[in-house]
N, C-alpha and C positions, 0 to 999 in steps of 0.2 A: 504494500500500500504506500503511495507514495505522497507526502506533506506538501501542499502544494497554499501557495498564497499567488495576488492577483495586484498588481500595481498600477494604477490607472482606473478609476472607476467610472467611467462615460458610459456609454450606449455598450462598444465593444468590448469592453474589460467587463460589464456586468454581464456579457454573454459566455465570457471565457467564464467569467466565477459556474455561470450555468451551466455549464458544459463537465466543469470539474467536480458538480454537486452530482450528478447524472451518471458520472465513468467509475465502476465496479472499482479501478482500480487506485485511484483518486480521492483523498482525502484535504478536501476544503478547509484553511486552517485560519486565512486571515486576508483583508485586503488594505491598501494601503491609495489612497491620493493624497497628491498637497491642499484639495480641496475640500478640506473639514466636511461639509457640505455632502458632498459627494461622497467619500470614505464614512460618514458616521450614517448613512442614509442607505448603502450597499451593506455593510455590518449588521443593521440594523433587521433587513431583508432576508440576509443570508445567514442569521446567526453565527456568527464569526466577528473577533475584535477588528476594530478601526485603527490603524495607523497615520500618521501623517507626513513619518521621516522612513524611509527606504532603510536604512542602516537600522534604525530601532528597531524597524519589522524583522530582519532577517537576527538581529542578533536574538530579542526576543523568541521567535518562534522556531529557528533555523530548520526552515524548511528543506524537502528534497527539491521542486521544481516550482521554476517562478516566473509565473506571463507576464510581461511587460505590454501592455496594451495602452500607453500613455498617447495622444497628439502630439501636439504643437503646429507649427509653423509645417504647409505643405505636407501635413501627417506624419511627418518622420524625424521631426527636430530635438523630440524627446525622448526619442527611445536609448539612448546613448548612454546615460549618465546611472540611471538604474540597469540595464543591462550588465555594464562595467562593475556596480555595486553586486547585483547579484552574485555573476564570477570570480569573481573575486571572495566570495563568503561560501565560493564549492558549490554552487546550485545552477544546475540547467537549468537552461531558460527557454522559453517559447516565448517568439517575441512579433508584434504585429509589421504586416507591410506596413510600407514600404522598411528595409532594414534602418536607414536612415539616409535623408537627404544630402548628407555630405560623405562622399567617399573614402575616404583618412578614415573616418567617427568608423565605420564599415568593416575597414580594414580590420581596425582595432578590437572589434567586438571576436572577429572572427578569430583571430591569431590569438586572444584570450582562453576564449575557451578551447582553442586547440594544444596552445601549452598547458593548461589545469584539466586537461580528457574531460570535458563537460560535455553533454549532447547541449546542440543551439538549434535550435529550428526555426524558423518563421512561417507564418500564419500564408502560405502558400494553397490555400483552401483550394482552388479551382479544382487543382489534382487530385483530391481525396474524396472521388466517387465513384461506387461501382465502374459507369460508362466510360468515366477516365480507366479504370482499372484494366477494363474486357481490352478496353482499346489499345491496351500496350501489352496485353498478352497477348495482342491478334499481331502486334508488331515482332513481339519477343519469339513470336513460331516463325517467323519470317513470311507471313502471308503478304506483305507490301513488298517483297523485293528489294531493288538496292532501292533507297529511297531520294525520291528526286524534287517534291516541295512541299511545301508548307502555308497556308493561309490564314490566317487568325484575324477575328473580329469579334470587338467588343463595345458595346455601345449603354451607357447612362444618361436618363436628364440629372446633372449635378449644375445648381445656378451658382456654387463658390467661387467666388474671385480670389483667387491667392497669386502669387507668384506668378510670371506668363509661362512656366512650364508647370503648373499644378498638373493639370489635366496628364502630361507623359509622366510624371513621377508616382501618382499616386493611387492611377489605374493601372497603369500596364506593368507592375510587378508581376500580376498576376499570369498577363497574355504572354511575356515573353518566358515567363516563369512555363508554361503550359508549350511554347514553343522548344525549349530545352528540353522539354521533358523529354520532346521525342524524338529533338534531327539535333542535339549536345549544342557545342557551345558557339555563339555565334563571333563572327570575325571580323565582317563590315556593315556599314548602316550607313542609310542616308533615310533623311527624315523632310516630311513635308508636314504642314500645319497651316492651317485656316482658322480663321476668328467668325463665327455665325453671326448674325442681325443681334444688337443689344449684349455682347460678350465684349470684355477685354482683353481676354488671355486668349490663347490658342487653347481652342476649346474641343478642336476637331485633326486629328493626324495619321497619317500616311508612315509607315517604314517598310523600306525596302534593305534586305535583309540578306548575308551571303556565311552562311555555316563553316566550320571549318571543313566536313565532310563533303564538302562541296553540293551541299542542298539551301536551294534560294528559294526566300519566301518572302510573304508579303503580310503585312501588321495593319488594321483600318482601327483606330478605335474614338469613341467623342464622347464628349460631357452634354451633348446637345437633344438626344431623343428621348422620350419615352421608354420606359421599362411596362409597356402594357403589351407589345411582341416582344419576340425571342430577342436577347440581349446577349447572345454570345455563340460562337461557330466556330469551332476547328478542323481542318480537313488538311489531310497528311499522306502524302500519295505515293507511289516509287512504282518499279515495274511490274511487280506482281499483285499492286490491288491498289485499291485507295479506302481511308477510312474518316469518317465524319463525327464527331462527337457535338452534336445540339445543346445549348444549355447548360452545360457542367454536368447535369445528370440529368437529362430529362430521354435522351436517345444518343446511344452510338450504332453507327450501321456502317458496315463492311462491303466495300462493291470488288469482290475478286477479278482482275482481270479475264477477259474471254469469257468471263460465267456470265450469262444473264440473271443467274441467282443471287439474290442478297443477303448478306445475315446481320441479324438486327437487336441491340438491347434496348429495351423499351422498359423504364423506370416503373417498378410496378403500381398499382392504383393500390395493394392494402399490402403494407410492410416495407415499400421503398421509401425513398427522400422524399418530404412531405413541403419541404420548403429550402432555400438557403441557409437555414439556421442549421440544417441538419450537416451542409456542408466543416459548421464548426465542431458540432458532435463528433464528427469522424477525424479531422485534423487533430483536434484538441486530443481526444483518447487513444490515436496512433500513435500521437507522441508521446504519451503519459506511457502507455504498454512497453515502446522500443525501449524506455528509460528503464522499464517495470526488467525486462528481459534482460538489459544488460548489453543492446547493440551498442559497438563501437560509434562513435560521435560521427567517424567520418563517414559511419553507413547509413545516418538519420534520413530519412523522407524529406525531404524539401528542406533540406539545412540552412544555417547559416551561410556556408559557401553559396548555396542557391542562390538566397536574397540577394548577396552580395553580386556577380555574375549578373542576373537581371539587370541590379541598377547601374555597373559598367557599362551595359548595352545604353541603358536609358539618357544615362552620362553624355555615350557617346553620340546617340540619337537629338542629345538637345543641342552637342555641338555642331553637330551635320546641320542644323536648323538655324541656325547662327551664322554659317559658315557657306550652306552650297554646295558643299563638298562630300564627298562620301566617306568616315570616317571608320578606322579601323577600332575596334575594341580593346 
């Protein structure tokens, strides 16, 4: 059973606490914000003491595993500073996208817990459902062949104004995070972005994208639509098939090449994903278990490395956009 507290009590950090009230193997100990308010009002909820200082938490309760689901600035500006406190006090951390919006801050988390053997993970949700699952075993049989592209789209109405790169840092963890998943690490970028009717920022962006495996793909995602249609498509192709994941888990379907037959996972209607929340069910308690088992750090699901690796692309994505040019990773 593993001692787990929650640092950051907003919207997300009160889903991680519910997530780790839910997991068999997970024991909810304590949560912590600098926001009285917030920290006395989730304790309150979740019967578990209130924190306000990150150091008191951990010295008091010295938990096994510890979510950092803080904001700030462009959603990544605070995750830093308790991550580093956490690793430091010997606890794995589960820590929310994006890892953080400065690279160095990134670097730092990661190369921490790799010299103190800590598992790190980040909140890499996309990947942790069934259909993402079926779909990398259809890859892992080698049913796609040598693999030759990639397409990803991803679309929200988000009206925040932050930063004029909010919109690529703080959605597309996810997308290129879900690109790696399945054609590795990418090696060049170039980025386009458009500003919609009454937006400031670049709100709406294009990457074009070149693998080191020699697989080219293409990235669409915006802050500007409706989430009342489908808001997200992956399709992954090579010579022997192509495969389409809908939704994060709503459908993955398989087109073999030369078959007119297709195979198909369809999200069940009584016992499957019910909503996106269950996305964090599964993240949250995958991490909690590999900790539970004993996996090596550097074999975690959607690591620290991950995070990290995405926002270089993202980095390099916002220099292409700056720049004109097509930038290397």
């Amino acid at each position: 059973m593993q001692r787990v507290c929650v640092v950051g009590m907003g919207v997300i950090g009160n889903r991680h606490a519910d997530m780790y009230k839910l997991s068999p193997l997970a024991e909810l100990v304590g949560v912590c914000d600098k926001d009285r308010a917030r920290a006395d009002a989730g304790a309150a909820r979740l019967g578990v003491p209130a924190f306000y200082d990150v150091d008191a938490m951990l010295a008091a309760l010295q938990p096994d595993i510890v979510s950092v689901a803080t904001g700030g600035y462009e959603y990544g500006s605070d995750h830093y500073a308790p991550t580093m406190q956490a690793l430091a006090a010997g606890c794995h951390v589960l820590g929310e996208k994006p890892i953080s919006n400065t690279i160095s801050e990134a670097e730092e988390m990661v190369a921490l817990a790799k010299e103190k053997k800590l598992c790190y993970g980040i909140n890499l949700n996309h990947r942790f459902t069934p259909a993402a699952r079926i779909a990398k075993k259809w890859q892992n049989e080698g049913r796609l062949g040598h693999l030759l592209f990639i397409n990803m789209s991803m679309w929200i109405l988000n009206p925040t104004e932050s930063s004029p790169y909010f919109q690529i840092k703080a959605l597309h963890p996810h997308t290129v995070d879900v690109m790696r998943h399945f054609c590795g690490d990418v090696e060049k970028v170039q980025c386009f972005a458009t500003v919609a009717p009454g937006r400031k920022i670049w709100t709406t962006a294009h990457f074009s994208m070149q693998f080191k495996n020699g697989v080219v793909g293409g990235l669409t995602g915006s802050y500007d639509i409706e989430r009342g249609h489908p808001m997200e498509r992956c399709e992954v192709a090579g010579t022997g098939g192509r495969l389409v994941i809908d939704d994060m888990y709503r459908e993955a379907t398989l087109f073999p090449a030369g078959n007119p037959e297709k195979l198909v996972y369809t999200n069940p209607l009584f016992g499957g994903f019910e909503s996106f929340t269950d996305t964090f069910k599964d993240r949250i308690h995958t991490f909690v278990r590999e900790v539970e088992e004993g996996v090596a750090p550097e074999a975690i699901d959607g690591s620290g490395a991950d995070g990290l690796a995405a926002q270089r692309v993202l980095q390099a994505a916002i220099e292409s956009l700056n720049t004109g040019t097509v930038v290397t990773v």
